[in-house]
N, C-alpha and C positions, 0 to 999 in steps of 0.2 A: 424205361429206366429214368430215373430223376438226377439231374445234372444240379450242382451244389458246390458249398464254400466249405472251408472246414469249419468255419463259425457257423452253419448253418447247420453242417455236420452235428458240432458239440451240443445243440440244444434239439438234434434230431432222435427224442426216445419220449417210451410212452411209458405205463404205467408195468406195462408187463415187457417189454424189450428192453433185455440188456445187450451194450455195447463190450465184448470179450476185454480186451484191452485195458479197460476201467474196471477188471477185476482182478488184476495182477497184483498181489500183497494182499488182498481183500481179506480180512479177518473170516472164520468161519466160527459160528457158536452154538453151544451143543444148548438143549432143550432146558438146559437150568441157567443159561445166561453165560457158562463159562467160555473162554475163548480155547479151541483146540488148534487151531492151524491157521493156514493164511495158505489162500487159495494161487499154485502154479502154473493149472493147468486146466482145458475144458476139454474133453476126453467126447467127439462124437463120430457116429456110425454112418457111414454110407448106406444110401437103399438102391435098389433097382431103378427105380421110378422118384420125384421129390425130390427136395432137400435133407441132408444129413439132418439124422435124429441129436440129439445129447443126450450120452452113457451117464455120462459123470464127471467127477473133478478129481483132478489130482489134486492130492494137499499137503502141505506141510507142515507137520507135526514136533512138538519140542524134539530136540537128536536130529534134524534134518533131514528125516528118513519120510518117504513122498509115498501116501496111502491112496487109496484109492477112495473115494466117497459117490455110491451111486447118487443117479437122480434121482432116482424114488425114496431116497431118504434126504431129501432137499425141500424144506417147506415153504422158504421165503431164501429169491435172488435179487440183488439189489449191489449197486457198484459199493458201496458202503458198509456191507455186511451179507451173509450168509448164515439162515439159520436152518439148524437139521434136526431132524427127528430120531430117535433112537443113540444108538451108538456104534459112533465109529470104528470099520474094521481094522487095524493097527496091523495087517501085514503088510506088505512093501505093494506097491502097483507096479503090474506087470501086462504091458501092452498086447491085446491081443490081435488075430489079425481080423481085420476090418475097419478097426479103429483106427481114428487119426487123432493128433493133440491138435490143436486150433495153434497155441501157442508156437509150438515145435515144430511143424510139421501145414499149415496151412496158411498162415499170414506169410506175406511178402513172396504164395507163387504167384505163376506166370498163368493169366486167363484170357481164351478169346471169348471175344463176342460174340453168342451166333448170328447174329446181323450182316457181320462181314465188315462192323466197325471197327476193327484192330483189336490190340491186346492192351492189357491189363496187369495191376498185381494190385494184392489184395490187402487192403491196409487194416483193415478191422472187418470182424463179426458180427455182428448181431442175431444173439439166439432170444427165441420168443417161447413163451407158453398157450398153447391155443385152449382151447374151452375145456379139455380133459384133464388140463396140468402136465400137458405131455409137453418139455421143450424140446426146441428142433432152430436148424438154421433158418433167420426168416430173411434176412438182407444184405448183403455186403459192399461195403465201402471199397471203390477200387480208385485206384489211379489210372490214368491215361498213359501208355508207353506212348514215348516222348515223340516216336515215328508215325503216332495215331493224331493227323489235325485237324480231324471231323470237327469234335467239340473242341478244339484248342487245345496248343502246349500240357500233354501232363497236366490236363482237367481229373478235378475227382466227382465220379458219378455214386450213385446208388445204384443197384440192382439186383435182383432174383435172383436168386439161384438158377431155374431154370434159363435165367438169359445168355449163362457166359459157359464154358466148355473148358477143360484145363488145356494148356498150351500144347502137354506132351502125354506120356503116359501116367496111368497115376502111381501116385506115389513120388515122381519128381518132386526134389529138392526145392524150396523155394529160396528167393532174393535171402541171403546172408545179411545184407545190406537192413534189410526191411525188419529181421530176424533181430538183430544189432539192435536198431531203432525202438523196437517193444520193450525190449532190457536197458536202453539209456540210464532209467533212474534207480537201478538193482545195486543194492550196495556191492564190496567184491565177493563178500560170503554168498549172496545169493546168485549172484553172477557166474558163479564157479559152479555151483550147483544146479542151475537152468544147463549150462552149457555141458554138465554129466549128463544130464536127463533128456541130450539128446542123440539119435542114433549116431553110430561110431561113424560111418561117413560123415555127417555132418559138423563134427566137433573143429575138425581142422579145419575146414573151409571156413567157419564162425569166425574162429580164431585168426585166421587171416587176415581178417577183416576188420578188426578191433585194435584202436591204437594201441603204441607199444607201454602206454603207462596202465592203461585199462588190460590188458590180457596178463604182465606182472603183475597187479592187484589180485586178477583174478586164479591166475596159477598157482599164487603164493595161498591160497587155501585149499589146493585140489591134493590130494597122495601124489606121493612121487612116480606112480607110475603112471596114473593120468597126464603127469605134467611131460612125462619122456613121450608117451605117446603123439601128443601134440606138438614139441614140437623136432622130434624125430622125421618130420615131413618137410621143415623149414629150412631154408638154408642159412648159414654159417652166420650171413651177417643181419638176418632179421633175430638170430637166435641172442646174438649179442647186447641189439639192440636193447631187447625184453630184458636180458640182464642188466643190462645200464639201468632197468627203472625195478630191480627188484632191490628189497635188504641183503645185503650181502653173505649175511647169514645164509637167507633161502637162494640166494645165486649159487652158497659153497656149495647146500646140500643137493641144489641139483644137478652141477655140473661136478658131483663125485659120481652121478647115477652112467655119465659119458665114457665114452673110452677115454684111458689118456689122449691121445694122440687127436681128439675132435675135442677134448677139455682145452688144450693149450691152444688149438685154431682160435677157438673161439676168445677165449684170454687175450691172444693177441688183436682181434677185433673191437673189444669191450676197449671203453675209457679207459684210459691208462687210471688215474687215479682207482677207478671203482675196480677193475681187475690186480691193483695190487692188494684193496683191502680182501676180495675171494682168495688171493694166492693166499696171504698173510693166514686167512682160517682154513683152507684144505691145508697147512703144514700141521695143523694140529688132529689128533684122533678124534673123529665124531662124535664118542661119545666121552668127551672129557668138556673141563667149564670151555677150554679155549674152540674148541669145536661147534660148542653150542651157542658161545658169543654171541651179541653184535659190537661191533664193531664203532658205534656212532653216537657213544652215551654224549649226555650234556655236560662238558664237562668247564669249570671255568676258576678262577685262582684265588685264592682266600680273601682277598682285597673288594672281590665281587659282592655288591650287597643285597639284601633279604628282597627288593625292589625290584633289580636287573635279574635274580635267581627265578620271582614267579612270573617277569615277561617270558624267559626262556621257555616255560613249562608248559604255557597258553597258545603256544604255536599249533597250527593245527596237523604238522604233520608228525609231530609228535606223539607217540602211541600213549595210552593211558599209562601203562608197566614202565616205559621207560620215561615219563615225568613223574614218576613216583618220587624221586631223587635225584638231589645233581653232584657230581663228582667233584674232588677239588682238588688239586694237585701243585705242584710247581712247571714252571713252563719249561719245554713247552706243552700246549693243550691241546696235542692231535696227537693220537692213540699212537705208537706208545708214546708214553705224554714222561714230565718230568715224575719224580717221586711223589706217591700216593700220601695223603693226604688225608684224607676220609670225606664220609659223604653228608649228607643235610637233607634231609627227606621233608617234604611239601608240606606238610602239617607240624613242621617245627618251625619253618618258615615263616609259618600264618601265624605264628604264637608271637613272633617278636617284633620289632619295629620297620620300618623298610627301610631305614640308613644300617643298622647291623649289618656288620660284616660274616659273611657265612664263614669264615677261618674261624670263627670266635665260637660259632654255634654246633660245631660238629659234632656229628653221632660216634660216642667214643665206643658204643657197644655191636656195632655192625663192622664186622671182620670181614675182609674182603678175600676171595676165592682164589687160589692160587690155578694160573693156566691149564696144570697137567690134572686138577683136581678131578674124579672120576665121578658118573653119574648118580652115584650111591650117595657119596659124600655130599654132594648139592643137591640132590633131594631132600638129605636129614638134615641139611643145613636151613633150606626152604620153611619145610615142617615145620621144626622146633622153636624158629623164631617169627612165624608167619611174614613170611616177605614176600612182596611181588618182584623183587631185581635185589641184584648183587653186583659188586666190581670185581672184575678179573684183574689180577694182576700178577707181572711176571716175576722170574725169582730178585730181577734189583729193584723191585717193589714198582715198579710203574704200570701206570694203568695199559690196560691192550685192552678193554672193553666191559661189556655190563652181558650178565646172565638176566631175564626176566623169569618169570613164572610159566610163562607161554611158551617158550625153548623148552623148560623142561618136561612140561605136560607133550610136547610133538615129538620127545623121545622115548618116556615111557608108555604114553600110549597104543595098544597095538598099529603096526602098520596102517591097517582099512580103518583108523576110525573115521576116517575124514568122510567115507563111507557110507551115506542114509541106508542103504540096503541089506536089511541082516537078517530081515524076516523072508518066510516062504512064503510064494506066491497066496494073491486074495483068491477066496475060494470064490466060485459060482456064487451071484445075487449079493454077494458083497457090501 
């Protein structure tokens, strides 16, 4: 075994050895240059004897739905690119038994050493192609468990495959922790969707694992019955937590999925401020404007000008949809605010001076959504005038919040779209 730096590590590859981990997002491209997916997954087999072979790649394809791509239709691997021969099979992947995912299911276990130097877990892969074009696992990168001080403290080695043994039986669960650490840089769409594409035991253990602003991000893309699943395991006050860092929007709509009586626990756990804005939207019917809300438009008072409107816009936790527009009303200017006003949308903004007062420049032909307004009505209203958001407001004309384009597509959409899985299983040779 070869004992190493992680600087040493990073510039440790050859011309045919990829390192797994350096191909998370990797673009994959079909034989005419076009780009079809971005590579989730390294999909390999166990043998009797040796090192695990590589089946394939899981991939991801536009719709978010994870295909299968053999190796033998794999012509060129490289952290930078993947390019394939023929054409890819577009049914869903479906793990068979033998197979492990490197990503899912093998970084971050637990490994001894046959030596009798302690244990390990496994930070990266390295699969190689030998003289056939056949890949297979050729090295991996392990860390030292911290009670191993042969080679020092949580030393990182290299080693063979055949040097190290798994901890437990196979198939054990690896480090959460380690699992965590490979996803760091996944936006929360992809986040959400590595942490589906992994087995049901594993989801909630992940999930525990991951700060409470990172697992809100990531929940708040998942179906709602992913989202109950997970955290249907947690207790009362991690559960609150998670909601203190979602939109209150997606806090209403999941804690309607609760019983009463574990909705209001939790209620009384959450922020007081952030649990009045979810009361404020479960009083209203899910599928009406006020249901669909959020709750936290920009909203500021006529006096404000074209200047201070597009610093507001530039914040980065401001979603695209809801800088589309800023509200303007009479004070005060926290929902429900004084009498509406009307709105000024970002590209009329840009058209005028930065001392302009936004009172002066309002959009007289964007009609704002009355609370009880029903789903039908705020979709033809969407439509007809092509709009990404709308104000809600109540019957003494004050604002309670902004409908986006994004609310209404998560209601008329079927349930499962959040879903990549819709096809039947990849056939044989796939």
């Amino acid at each position: 075994m070869t004992i190493l730096s992680p600087r040493e590590y990073a510039g440790h590859v050859s011309s045919t050895r990829v390192y797994v981990a350096r191909l998370a997002g990797c673009a994959v491209f079909d034989p005419l240059g076009d780009r079809v997916g971005r590579v989730r997954d390294v999909v390999v087999s166990y043998r009797t004897k040796g090192a695990p072979v590589v089946v394939g790649l899981t991939v991801e394809i536009p719709g978010r739905r994870r295909v299968f791509l053999s190796i033998n239709r794999v012509v060129s691997i490289r952290p930078s690119q993947i390019l394939t021969t023929g054409i890819i099979n577009m049914r869903r992947f479906e793990q068979r038994g033998g197979e492990v995912r490197v990503f899912a299911e093998l970084i971050g276990r637990s490994m001894e050493f046959r030596d009798g130097s302690g244990a390990s877990i496994i930070e990266d892969v390295a699969i190689e192609s030998d003289a056939n074009g056949q890949w297979g696992v050729s090295q991996l990168y392990l860390r030292r468990a911290k009670s191993a001080t042969l080679f020092g403290k949580g030393q990182t080695v290299f080693a063979q495959w055949e040097d190290v043994t798994t901890s437990g039986a196979t198939g054990e669960s690896q480090s959460a922790e380690h699992l965590i650490a490979a996803y760091s840089e996944l936006h929360p769409v992809d986040l959400a969707a590595s942490i589906l594409d992994l087995p049901d035991e594993r989801r909630v253990e992940v999930a525990e694992e991951l700060s409470d602003e990172r697992l809100a991000d990531a929940l708040e893309e998942m179906p709602e019955t992913e989202q109950i699943e997970i955290l249907a395991g947690m207790n009362d006050e991690r559960v609150a937590d998670v909601l203190d860092n979602m939109e209150p929007d997606d806090a209403a709509d999941l804690l309607a999925q609760f019983t009463s009586d574990r909705s209001e626990q939790i209620l009384n756990l959450m922020d007081p401020d952030e649990a009045d804005d979810v009361r404020f939207l479960l009083s209203y019917a899910p599928d009406t404007a006020g249901g669909l809300m959020s709750t936290e438009p920009i909203i500021v008072s006529a006096e404000t000008t074209v200047a201070e409107g597009l610093a507001m816009i530039r914040r980065n936790e401001i979603t695209p949809a809801m800088a589309a527009s800023i509200c303007v009303t009479l004070p005060p200017f926290e929902s429900p605010t004084g009498r509406f006003l009307g709105i000024v949308h970002f590209q009329r903004m840009l058209r005028h001076p930065p001392q302009t007062q936004l009172g002066t420049i309002l959009d007289s032909g964007a009609e704002p959504l009355l609370d009880v307004a029903p789903l039908g009505e705020i979709a033809r209203t969407f439509a007809s005038y092509n709009l990404v958001s709308l104000p809600v407001v109540d019957e003494q004309k004050r604002l309670v919040g902004v409908v986006t384009v994004d609310d209404v597509l998560d209601h008329m959409l079927p349930e499962d779209w959040r879903n990549p899985y819709y096809e039947n299983e990849r056939t044989n040779g796939a």
